[in-house]
py3Dmol code that shows the C-alpha trace and the ligand (Angstrom):
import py3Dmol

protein = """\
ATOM      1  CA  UNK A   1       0.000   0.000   0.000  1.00  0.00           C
ATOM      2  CA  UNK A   2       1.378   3.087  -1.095  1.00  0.00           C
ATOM      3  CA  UNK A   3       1.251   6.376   1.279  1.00  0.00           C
ATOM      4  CA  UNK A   4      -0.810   8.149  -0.628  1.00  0.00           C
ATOM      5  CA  UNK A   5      -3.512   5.230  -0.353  1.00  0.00           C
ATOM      6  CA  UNK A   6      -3.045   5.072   3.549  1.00  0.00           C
ATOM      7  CA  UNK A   7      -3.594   8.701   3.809  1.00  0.00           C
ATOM      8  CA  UNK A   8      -6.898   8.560   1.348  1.00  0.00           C
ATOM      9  CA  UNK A   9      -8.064   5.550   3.279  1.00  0.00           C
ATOM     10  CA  UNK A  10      -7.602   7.684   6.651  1.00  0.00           C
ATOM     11  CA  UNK A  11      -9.200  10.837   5.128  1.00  0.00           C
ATOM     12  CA  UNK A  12     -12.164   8.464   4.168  1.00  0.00           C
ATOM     13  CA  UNK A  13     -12.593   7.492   7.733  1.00  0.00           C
ATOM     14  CA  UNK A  14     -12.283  10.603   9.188  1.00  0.00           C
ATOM     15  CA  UNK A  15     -15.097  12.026   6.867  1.00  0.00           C
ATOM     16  CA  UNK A  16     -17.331   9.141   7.488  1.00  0.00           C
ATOM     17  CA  UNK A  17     -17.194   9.453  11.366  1.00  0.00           C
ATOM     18  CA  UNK A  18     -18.042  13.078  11.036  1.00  0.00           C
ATOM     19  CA  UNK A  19     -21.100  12.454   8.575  1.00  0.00           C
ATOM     20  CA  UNK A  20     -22.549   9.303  11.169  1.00  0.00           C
ATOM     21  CA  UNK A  21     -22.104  11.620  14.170  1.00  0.00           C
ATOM     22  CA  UNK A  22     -23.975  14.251  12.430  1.00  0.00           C
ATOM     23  CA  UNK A  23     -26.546  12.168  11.308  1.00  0.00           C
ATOM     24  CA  UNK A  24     -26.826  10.477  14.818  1.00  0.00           C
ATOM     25  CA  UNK A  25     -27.003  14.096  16.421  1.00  0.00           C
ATOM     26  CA  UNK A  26     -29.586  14.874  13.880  1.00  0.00           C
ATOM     27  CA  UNK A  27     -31.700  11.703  14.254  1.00  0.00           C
ATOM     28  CA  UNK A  28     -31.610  12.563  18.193  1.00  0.00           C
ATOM     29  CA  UNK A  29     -29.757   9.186  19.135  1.00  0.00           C
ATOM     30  CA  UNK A  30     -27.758  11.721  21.872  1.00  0.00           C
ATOM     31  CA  UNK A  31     -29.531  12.978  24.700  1.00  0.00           C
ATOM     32  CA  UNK A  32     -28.033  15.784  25.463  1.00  0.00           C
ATOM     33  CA  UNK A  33     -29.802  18.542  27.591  1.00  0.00           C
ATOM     34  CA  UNK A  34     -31.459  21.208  25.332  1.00  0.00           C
ATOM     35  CA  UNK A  35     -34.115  23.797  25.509  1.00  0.00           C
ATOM     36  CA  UNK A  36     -37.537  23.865  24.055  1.00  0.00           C
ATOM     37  CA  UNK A  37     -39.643  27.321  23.636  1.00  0.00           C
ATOM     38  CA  UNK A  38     -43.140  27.148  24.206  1.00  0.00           C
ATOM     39  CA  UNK A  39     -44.963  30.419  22.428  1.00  0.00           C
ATOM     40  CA  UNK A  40     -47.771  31.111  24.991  1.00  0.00           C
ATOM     41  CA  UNK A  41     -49.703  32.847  21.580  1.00  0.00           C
ATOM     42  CA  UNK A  42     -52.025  35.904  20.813  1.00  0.00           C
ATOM     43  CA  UNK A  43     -55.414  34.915  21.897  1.00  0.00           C
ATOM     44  CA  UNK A  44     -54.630  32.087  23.803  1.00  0.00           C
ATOM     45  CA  UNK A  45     -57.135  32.190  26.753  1.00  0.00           C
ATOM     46  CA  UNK A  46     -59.483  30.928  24.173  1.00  0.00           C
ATOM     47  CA  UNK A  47     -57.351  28.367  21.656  1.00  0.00           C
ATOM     48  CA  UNK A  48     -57.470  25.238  23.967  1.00  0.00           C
ATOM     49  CA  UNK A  49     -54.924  22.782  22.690  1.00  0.00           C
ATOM     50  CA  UNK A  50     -53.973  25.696  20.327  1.00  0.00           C
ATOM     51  CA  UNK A  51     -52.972  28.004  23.182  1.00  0.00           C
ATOM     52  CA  UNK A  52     -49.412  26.736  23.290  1.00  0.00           C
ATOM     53  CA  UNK A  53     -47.327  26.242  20.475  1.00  0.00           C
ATOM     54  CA  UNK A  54     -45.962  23.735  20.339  1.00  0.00           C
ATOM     55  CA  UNK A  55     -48.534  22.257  21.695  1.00  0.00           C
ATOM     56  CA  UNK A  56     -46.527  18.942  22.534  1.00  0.00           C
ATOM     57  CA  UNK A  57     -43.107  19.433  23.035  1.00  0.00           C
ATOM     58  CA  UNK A  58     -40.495  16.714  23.349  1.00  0.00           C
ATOM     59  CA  UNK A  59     -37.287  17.781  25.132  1.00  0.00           C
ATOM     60  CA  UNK A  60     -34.320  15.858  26.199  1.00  0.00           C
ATOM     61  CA  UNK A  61     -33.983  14.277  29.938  1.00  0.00           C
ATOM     62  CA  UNK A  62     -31.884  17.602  31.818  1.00  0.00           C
ATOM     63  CA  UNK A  63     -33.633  20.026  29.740  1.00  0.00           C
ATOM     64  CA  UNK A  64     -35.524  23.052  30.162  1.00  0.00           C
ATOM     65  CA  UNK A  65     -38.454  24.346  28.965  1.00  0.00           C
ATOM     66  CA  UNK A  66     -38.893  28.206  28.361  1.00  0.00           C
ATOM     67  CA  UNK A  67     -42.638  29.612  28.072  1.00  0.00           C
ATOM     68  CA  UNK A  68     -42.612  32.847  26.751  1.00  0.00           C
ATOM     69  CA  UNK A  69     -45.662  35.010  26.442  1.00  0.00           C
ATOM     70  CA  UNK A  70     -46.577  36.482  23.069  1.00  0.00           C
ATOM     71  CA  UNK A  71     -49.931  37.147  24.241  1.00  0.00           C
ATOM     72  CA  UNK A  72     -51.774  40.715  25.821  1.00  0.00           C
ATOM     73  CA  UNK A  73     -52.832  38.666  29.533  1.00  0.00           C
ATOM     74  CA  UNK A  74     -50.861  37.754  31.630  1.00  0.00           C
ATOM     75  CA  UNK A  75     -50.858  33.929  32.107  1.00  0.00           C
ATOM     76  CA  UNK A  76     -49.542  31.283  34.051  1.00  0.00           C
ATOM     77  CA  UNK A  77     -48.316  27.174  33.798  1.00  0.00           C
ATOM     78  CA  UNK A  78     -49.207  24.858  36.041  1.00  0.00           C
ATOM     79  CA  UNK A  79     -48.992  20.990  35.784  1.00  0.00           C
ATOM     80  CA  UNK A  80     -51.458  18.990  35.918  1.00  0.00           C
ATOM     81  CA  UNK A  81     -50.368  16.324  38.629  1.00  0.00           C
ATOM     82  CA  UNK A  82     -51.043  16.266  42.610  1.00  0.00           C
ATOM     83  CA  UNK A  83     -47.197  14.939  43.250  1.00  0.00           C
ATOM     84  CA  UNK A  84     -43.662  14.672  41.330  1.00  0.00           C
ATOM     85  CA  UNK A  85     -42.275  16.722  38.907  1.00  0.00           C
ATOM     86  CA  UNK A  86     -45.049  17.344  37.039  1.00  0.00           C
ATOM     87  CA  UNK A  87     -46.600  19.159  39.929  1.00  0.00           C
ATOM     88  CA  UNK A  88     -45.183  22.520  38.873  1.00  0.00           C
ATOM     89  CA  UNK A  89     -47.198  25.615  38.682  1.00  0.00           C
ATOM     90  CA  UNK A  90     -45.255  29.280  37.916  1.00  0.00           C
ATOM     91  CA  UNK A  91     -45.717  32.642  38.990  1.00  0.00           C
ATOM     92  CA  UNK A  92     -48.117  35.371  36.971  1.00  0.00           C
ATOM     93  CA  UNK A  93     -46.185  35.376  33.637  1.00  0.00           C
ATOM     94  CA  UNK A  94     -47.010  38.721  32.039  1.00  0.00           C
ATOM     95  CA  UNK A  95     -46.908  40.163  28.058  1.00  0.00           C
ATOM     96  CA  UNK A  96     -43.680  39.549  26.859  1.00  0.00           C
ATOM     97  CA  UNK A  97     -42.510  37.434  30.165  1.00  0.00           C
ATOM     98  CA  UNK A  98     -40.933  33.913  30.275  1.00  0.00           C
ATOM     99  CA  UNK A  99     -41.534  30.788  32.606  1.00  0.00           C
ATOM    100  CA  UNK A 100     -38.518  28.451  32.754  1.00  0.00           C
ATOM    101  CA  UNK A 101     -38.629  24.964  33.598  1.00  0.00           C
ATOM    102  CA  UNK A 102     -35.988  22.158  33.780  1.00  0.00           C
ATOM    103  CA  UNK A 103     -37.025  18.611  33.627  1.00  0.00           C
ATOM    104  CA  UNK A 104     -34.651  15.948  35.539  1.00  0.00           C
ATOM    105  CA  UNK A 105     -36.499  12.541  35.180  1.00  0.00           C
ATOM    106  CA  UNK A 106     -38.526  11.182  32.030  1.00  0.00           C
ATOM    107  CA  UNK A 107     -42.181  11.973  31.827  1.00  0.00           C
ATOM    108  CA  UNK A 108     -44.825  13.037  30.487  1.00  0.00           C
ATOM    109  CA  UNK A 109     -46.861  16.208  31.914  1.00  0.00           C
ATOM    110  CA  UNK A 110     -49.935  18.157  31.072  1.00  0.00           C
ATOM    111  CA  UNK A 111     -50.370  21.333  31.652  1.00  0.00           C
ATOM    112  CA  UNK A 112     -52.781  24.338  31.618  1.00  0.00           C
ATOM    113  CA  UNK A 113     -53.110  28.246  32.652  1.00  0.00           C
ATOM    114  CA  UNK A 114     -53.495  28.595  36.115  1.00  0.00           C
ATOM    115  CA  UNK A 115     -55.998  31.960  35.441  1.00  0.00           C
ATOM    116  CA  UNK A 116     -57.599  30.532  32.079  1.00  0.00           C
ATOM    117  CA  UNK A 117     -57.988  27.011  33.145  1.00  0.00           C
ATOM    118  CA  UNK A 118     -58.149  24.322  30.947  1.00  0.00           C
ATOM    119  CA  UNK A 119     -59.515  26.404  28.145  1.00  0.00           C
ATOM    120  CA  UNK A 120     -55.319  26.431  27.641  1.00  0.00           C
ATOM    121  CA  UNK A 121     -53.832  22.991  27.332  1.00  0.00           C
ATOM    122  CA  UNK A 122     -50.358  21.551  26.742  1.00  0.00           C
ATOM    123  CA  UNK A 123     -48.097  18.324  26.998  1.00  0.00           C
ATOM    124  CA  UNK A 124     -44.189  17.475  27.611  1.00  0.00           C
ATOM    125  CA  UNK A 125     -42.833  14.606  26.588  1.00  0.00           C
ATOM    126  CA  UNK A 126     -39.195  14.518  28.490  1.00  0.00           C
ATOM    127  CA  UNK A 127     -37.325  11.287  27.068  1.00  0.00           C
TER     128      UNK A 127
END
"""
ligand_1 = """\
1
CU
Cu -54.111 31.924 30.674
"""
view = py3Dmol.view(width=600, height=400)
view.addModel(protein, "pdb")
view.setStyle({"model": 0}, {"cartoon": {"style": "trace"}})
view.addModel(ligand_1, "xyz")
view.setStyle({"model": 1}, {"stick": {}})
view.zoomTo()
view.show()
């Protein structure tokens, strides 16, 4: 084998590890912690499952989820559970304010407005 082919045949490995861990990033494979924005939109006291967009948002186990309001109320997020992590419930978020939460253990919550009710709805998937 000459040198040149030992340095092609390197150069061909090297590029195909970078395209498989870009696909495997891309395809999700890695958990790594992220954040996922939740638009609380214009309107919303009256949209239901529409209320949040997403609506149902998958985030990674460690990550956080950031609520911002785009709407003209103020609003707030509480989850729908007695117990556990998914018994969360934030503060008055006003026009233009944000609600952050971070997510340690794989779940699924539901959610709603704690002023509106369930007239505003929303899942997390944490996985
Ligand atoms: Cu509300």
């Amino acid at each position: 084998m000459s040198s040149d082919d030992y340095f092609r045949r390197q150069y061909s490995a090297i590029i195909f590890s970078c395209i498989l861990i870009i696909s495997l990033s891309a395809c999700d494979l890695f958990p790594n912690p992220q954040q996922k924005d939740i638009s609380i939109v214009l309107g919303a006291s009256d949209l239901g499952d529409a209320a949040f967009f997403p609506n149902l948002a998958v985030v990674h186990f460690g990550g956080s989820v950031v609520w911002k309001n785009n709407d003209k109320l103020t609003h707030s997020i509480v989850g729908d559970a007695k117990h556990g992590i998914c018994a969360f419930k934030s503060d008055g978020i006003a026009p233009r304010g944000t609600f952050k939460k971070t997510f340690s253990k794989r779940v699924t919550c539901d959610y709603y407005c704690g002023i509106h009710g369930r007239a505003m709805r929303g899942r997390i998937i944490v996985r």
